[in-house]
DRENDOGU-663974 format. One record per residue: z, y, x of N, C-alpha, C, O in turn; residue in three letters. Coordinates in pm, whole numbers, plus 50000, padded with zeros to 5 digits. Last residue first. Example, Ala and Ser with C-alpha at 12.3 -4.5 7.8 and 13.67 -1.06 7.14 Angstrom:
% DRENDOGU-663974
507084977551285507144989451367507875000351290508045011451341SER;507804943151319507804955051230507804967051320508464966851424ALA;
//
This chain:
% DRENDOGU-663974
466576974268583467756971268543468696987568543469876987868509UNK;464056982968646464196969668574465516969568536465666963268432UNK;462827005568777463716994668815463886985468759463916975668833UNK;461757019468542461067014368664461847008468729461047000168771UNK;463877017668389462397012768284461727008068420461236996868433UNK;467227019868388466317027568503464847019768446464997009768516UNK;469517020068101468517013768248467087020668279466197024968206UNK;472427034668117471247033967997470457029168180470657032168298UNK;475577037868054474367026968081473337027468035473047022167927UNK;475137062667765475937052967861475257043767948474127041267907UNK;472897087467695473747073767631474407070767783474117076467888UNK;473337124067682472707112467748473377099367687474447101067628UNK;472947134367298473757133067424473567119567474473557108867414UNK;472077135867029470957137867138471657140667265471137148567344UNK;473567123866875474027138566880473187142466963473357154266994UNK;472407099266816472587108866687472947123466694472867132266608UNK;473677091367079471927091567024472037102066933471777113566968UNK;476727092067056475477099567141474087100667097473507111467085UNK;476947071366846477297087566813476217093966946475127099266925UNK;475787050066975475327053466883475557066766841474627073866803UNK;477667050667199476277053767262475507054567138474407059567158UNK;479897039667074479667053667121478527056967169478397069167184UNK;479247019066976479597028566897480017040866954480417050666891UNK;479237004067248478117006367137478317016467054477407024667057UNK;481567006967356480167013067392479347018567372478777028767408UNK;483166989267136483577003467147482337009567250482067020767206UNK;481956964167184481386969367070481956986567072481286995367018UNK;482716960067447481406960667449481196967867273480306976067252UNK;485606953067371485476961367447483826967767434483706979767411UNK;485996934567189486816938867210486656953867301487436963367296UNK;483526913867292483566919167146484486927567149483956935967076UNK;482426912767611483936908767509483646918467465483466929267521UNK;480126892867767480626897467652481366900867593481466894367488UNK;481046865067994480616870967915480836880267869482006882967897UNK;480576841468276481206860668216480696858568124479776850468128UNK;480126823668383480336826368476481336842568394482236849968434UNK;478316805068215479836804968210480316813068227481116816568141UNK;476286780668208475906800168190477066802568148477106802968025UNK;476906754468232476536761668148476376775068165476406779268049UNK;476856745468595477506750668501476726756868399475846764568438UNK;476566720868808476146724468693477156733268593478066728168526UNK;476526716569162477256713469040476566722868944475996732768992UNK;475066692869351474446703069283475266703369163475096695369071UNK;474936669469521475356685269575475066696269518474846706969574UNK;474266649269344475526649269414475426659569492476296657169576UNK;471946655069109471696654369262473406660569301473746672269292UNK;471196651868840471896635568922472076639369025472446630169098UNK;470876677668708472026671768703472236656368760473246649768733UNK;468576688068930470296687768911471566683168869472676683068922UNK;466426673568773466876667868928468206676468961469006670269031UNK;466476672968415466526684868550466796678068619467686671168571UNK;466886657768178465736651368264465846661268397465226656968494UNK;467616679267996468606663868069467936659168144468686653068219UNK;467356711468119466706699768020467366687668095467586686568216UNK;469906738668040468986731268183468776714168081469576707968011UNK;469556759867738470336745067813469106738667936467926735567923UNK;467296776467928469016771967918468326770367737467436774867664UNK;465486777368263465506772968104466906768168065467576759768125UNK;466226787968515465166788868447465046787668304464546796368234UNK;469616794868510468546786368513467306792968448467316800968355UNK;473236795468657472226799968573470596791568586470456782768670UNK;474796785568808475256788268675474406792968556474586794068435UNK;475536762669050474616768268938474936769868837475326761168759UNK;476586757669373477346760169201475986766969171475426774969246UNK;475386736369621475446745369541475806746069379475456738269290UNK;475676725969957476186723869829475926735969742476276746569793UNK;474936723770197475866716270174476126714670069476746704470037UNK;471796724470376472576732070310473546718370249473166706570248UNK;470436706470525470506719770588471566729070517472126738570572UNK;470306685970401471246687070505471286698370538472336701870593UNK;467936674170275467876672270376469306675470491469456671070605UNK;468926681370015468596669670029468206668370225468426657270273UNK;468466713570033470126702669999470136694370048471006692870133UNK;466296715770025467596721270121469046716370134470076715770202UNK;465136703669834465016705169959465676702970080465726695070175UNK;466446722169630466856706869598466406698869795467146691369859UNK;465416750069675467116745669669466876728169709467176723669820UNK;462826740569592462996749369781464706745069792465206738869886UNK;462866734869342462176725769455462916728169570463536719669636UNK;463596758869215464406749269212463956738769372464626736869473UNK;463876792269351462686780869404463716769269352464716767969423UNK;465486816969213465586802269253464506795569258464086792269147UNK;465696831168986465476840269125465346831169214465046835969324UNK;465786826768736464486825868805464526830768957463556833369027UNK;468136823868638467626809168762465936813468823465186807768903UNK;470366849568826469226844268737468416830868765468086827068877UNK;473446849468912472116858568903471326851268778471736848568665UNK;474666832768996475256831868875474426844768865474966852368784UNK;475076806369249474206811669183474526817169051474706808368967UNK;476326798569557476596804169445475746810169387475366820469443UNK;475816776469836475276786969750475726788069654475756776769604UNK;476436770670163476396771970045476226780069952476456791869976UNK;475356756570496476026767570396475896762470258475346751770233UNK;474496740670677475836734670607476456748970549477646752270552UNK;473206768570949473276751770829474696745370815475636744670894UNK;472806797770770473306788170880473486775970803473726772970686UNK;469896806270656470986800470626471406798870756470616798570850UNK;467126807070669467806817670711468796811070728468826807570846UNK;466086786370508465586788370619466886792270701467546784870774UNK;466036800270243467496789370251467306784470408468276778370452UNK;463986811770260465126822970281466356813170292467456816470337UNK;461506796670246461996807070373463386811070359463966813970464UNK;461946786470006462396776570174462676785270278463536784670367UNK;463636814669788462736801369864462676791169969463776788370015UNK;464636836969664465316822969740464536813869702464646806269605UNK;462966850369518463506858069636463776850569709463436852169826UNK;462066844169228461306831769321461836841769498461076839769593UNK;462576878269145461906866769128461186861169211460186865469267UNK;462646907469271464046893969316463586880369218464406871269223UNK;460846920269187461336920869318462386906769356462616899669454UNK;460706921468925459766914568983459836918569121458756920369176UNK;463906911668823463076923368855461846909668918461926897668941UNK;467476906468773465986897468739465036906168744465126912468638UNK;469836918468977469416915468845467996908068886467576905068998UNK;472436893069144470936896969118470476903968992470616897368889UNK;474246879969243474596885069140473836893969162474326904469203UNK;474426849869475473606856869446474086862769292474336854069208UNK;476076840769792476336841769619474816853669587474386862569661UNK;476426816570030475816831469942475916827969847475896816669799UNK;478616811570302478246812670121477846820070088478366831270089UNK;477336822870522478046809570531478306800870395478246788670378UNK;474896843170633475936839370472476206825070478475406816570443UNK;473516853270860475256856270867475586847770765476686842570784UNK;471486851870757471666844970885472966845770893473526836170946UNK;471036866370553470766855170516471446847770627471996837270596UNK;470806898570728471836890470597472076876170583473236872370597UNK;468196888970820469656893370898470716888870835471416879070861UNK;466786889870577466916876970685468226883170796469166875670824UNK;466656916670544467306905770463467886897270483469016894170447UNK;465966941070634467626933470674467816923870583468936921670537UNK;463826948370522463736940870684465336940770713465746940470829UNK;464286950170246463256933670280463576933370449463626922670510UNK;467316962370124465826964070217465106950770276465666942870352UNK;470666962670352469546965870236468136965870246467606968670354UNK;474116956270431472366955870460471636957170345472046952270239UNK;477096961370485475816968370411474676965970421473986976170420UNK;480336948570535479376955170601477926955570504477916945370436UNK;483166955570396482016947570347480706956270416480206966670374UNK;485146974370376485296965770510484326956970450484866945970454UNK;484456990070105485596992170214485526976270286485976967070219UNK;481057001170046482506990669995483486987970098483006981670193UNK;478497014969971479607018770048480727010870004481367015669910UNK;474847001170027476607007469982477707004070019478036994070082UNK;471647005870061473337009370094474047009970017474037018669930UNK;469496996469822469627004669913471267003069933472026999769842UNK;469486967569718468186972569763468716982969791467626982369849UNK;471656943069886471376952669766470056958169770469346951569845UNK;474226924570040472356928070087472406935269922473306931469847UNK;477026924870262476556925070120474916929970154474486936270250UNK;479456903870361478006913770371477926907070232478216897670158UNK;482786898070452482096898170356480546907570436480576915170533UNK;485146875170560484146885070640483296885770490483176875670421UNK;488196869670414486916866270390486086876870468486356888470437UNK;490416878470266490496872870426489256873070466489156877670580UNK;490986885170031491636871670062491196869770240491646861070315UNK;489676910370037491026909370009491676896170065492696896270133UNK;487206896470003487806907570150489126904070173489666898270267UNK;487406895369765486636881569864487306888170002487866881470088UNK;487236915369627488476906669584488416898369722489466895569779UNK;485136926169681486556934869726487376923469719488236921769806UNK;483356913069590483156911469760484646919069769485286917169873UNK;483776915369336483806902269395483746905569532484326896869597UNK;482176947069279484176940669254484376924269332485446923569393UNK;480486942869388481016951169457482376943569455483166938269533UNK;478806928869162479186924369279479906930969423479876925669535UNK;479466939968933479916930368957480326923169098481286916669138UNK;478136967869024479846965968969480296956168985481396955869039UNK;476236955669265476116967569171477696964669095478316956069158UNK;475006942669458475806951669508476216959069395476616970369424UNK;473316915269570473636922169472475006930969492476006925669541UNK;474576888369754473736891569685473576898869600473616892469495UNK;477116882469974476896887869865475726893469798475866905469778UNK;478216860370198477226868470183477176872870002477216863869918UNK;480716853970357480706848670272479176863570238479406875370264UNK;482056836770646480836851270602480446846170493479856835370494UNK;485086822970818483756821570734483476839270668484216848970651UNK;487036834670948486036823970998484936819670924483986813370970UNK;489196836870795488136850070873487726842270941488356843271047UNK;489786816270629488866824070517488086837570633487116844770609UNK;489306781470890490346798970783489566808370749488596810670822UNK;487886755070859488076768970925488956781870841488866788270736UNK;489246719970869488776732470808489096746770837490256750970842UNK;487596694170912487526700370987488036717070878487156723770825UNK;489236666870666488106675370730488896687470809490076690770799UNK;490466631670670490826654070636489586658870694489026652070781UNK;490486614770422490136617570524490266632870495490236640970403UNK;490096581770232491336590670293490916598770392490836591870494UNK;487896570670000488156573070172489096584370131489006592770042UNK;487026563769740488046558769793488306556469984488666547170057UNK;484416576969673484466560969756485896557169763486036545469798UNK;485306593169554484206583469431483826575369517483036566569486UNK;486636610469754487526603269598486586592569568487116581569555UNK;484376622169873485316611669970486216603569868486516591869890UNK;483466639669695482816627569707483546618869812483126607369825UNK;485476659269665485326647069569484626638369558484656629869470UNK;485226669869923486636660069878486486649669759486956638469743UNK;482806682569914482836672470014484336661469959484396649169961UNK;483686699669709482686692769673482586680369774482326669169729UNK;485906715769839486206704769772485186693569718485516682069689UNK;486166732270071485136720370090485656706869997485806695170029UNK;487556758270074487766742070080487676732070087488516723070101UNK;484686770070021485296771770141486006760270187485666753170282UNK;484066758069774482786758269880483626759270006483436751070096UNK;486526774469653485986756769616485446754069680485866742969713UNK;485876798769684487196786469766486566774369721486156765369795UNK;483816802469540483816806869732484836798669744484686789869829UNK;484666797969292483716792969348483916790669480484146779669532UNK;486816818669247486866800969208485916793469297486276784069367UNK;485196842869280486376838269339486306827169358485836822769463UNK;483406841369065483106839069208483966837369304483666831369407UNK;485316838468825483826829768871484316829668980485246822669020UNK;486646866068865487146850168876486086837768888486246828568968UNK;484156881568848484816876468983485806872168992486306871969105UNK;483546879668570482826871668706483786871868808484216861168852UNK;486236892068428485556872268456484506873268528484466862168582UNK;486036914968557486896905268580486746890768563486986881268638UNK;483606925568441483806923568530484626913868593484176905368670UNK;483936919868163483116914568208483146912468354482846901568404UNK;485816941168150486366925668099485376918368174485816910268255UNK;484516963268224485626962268308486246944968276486916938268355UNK;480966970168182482396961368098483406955268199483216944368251UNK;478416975968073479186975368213480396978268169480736989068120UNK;475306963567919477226963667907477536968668073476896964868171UNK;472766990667851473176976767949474306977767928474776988967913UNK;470117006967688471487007167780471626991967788470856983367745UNK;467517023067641468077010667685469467010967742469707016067852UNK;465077043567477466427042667549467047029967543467137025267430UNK;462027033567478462787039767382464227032767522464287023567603UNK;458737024967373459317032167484460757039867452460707051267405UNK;459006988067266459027001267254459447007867372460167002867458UNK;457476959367400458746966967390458506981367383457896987167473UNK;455186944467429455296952167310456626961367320456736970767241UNK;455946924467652455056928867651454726943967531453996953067571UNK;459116913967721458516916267583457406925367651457886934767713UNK;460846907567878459566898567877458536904467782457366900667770UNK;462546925367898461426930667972460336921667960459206923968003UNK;464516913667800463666922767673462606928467801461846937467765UNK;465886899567970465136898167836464526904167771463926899567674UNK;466846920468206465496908768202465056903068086463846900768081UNK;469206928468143468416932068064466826927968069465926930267989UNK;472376921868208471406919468237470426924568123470876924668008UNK;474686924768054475076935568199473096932168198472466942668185UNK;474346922467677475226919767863474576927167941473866936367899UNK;472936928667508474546926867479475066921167621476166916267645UNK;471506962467506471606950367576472986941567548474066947167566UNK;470316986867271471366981067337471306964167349471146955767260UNK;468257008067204467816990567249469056990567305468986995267419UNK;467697037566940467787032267088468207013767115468467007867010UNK;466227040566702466927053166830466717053266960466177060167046UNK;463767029066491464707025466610465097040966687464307049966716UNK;462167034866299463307046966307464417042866355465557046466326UNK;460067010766268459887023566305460757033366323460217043266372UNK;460186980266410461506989966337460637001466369460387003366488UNK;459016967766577458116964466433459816974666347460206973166232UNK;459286965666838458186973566800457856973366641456816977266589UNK;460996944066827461466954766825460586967066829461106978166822UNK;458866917966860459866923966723460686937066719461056940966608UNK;457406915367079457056919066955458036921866812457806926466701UNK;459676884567140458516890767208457616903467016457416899866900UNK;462706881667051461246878766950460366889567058460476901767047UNK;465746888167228464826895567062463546886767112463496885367234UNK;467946887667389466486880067376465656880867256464976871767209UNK;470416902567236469836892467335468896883467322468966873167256UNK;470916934867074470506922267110470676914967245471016920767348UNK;470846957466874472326956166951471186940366965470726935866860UNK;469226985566824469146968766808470336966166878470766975266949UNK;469227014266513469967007166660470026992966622470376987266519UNK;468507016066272468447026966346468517023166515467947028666609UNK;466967001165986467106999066155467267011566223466247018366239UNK;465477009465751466517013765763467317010365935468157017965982UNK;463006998365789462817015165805464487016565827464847024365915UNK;462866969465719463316975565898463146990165888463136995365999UNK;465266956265492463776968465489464486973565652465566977765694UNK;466656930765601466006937765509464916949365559464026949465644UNK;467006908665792467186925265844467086937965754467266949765785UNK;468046883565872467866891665746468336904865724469316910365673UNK;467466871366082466546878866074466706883965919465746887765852UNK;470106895866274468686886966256468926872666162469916865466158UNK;472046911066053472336904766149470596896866090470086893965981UNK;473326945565994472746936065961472276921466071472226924766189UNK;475966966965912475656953666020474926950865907475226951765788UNK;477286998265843476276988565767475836976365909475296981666006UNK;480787010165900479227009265956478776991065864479346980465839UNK;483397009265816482027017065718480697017565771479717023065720UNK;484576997666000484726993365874483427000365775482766995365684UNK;484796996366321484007004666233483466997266112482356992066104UNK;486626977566436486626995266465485537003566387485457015766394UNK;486366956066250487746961766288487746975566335488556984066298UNK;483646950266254484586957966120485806960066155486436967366079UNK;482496944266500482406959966416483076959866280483006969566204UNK;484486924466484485256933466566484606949566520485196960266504UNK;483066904166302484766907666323485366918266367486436922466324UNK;481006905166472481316912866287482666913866277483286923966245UNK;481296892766676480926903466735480836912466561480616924566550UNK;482086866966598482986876266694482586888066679483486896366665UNK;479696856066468481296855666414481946871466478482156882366425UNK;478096848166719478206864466580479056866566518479396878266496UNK;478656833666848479096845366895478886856266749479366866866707UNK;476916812366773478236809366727478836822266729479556824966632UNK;473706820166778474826817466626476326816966636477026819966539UNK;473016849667009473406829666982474396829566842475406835966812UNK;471966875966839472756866566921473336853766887473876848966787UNK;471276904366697470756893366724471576883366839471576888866949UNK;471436932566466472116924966589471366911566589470846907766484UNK;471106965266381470516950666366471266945566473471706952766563UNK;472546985966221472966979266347472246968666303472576962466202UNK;473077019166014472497005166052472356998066182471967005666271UNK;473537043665816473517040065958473597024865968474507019865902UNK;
//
């Protein structure tokens, strides 16, 4: 039994550490010294080689090492074969400390405080209490359910937009291309926790930062493709919008030459927001491997026509 794995160099450490702590007699092989691919039963990856997972003939099944699975949909060649996705109670919790952190930071209007510091002005701002601001939620699925509960919790008018209804205690529900702009018009902070589909690519454009009430803000920790960079920088630059956390991007590492990192309403975060815990995500795996082998449904396993 065999585990190809593939992931950023430093994280692999972690992720051998832990299949040998709960499974000492499972065979790890780690990209690209995969030896003979007949022996490949299961890919444990992120962002595999356009064409490389078509090249294991006695693959099972395609485990995702995070919640998102837009990577392997680039793959034109991707086998027709079972997919699961992390949905990870750890994972959860660090985003919506993310997004937590964030919405107050935007709410507090600290981005406005630290540019009143880098002149040396003393000054209070105008500031409204957490049921005075609509904090809009992009995405409705574990992550972003759990963040709009926490966001409630603190006081916060919450909507949420998803592609069909759901049901979250005092977080009103819009869904669907003709409640979007409805949505959009209420989000005082939107946060976007998007998967990556050819539905929600290039979604936030001029039209939709349009929508906004002006002097909103944006939380981005979806996908950067879901982002008109131009249409954001725009929006910024003219006033209509006040400020946005980026966590994610078109191209990572965002290139030193990006108009984000000089534009004073545009904070920059490495792809931070959650990750992965080896601690938890590898017990999944090793169970959605006994499932395969026993021809019992897998865990998270993603919808091929949905995308996620």
């Amino acid at each position: 039994m065999v585990l190809m794995m593939k992931s950023g160099a430093a994280r692999i450490p972690w992720w051998l550490e832990e299949f040998k702590r709960q499974a000492p007699d499972l065979k790890v092989r780690v990209w690209p010294d995969v030896g003979d691919k007949k022996d490949v039963e299961f890919a444990f990856v992120w962002a595999p080689d356009p064409g490389d997972m078509a090249t294991y003939p006695n693959l099972k099944a395609i485990f995702s090492m995070g919640a998102g699975v837009d990577h392997l949909f680039k793959d034109p060649d991707l086998p027709n074969l079972p997919i699961t996705r992390v949905v990870d109670i750890n994972m959860t919790r660090r985003m919506t400390e993310f997004i937590v952190l964030q919405v107050l930071r935007h709410h507090r209007q600290q981005p406005a405080y630290d540019a009143l510091q880098r002149e040396s002005k003393w000054q209070e701002l105008k500031q409204p209490a957490a049921d005075q601001r609509t904090v809009g939620m992009l995405g409705m699925g574990a992550l972003g359910s759990d963040a709009a509960k926490k966001l409630s919790g603190l006081g916060f008018n919450v909507v949420g937009w998803s592609r069909t209804k759901k049901k979250v205690p005092k977080v009103k529900s819009y869904a669907g291309a003709k409640q979007f702009n409805k949505f959009l018009s209420l989000s005082e902070i939107l946060v976007c926790l998007l998967p990556l589909t050819k539905e929600t690519e290039n979604l936030l454009d001029k039209d939709a930062f349009a929508m906004l009430p002006k002097g909103a803000s944006f939380v981005n920790a979806g996908r950067g493709e879901q982002v008109v960079d131009a249409d954001l920088i725009a929006a910024l630059d003219s006033g209509h919008m006040s400020h946005a956390t980026l966590d994610v991007f078109r191209k990572e590492p965002l290139p030193a030459d990006h108009p984000y990192w000089s534009n004073p309403k545009v904070t920059v975060m490495p792809h931070v927001a959650s990750y992965t815990d080896p601690r938890t995500v590898v017990s999944q795996v090793l169970e959605n491997m006994r499932r395969a082998r026993a021809g019992e449904p897998l865990l998270n396993t993603v919808d091929i026509k949905l995308g996620y």
